[in-house]
C-alpha positions, 0 to 999 in steps of 0.5 A: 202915064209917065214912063221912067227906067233907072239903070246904074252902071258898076265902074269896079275897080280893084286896086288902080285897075278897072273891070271892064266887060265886052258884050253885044250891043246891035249886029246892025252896027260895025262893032256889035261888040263893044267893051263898057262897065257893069250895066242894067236896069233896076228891079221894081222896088230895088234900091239903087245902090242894092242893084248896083252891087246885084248886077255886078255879082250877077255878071261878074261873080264879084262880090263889091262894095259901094264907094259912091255916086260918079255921075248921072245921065239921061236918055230917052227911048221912044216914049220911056225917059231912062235915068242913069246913075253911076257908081264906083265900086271896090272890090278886092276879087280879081277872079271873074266869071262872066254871065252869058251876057258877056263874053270877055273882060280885062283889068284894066289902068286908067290911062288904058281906057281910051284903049276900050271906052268911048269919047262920051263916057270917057268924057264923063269919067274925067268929069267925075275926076276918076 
């Protein structure tokens, strides 16, 4: 039987700046903490679009809006294929409440996400002409 998992990823912006969120990824690497966008799997029978705009309220306490598709990617582990779709979401709250997941956010401009987001999805952003 084939194994997928689709994951959307939240890019919120509000206004011309960006949310984005610090979390921990692996204590076996040099920072285990890393900053990124809104991420997470999609429930069983959820659209993507709905799980997108759940994920970032479950995370952020943000209520947002889907403006569209950014990219997509792929990526396998082990024997499950992931699917990624990424979103850029509006919103006009700036008050975050972080879910226990995280554990620190910034608003941040454009021209500062080489500050906090690596090489891959920064290559991905100017792709999608963010």
């Amino acid at each position: 039987m084939d194994k997928y998992r689709i994951i959307v990823k939240g890019i919120v912006k509000m206004e011309d700046k960006y949310l984005i969120v610090s979390k921990w990824y692996d204590d076996r690497v040099a920072q285990p903490y890393q900053w990124g966008f809104i991420d997470g799997p999609i429930e069983f029978g959820e659209s993507p679009d709905k799980a997108v705009l759940r994920l970032i309220h479950e995370q952020t306490q943000i209520t947002a809006i889907v403006d569209r598709i950014l990219y997509t990617w792929t990526f396998k582990t082990g024997d499950v294929f992931n699917i990624g779709i990424s979103y850029l979401c509006a919103t006009t709250m700036d008050n975050v409440i972080l879910s226990e997941d995280l554990v620190e956010y910034q608003w941040i401009e454009r021209e500062e996400f080489e500050q906090y987001i690596d090489r891959v999805i920064l290559d991905d952003i100017e792709r999608a002409e963010l």
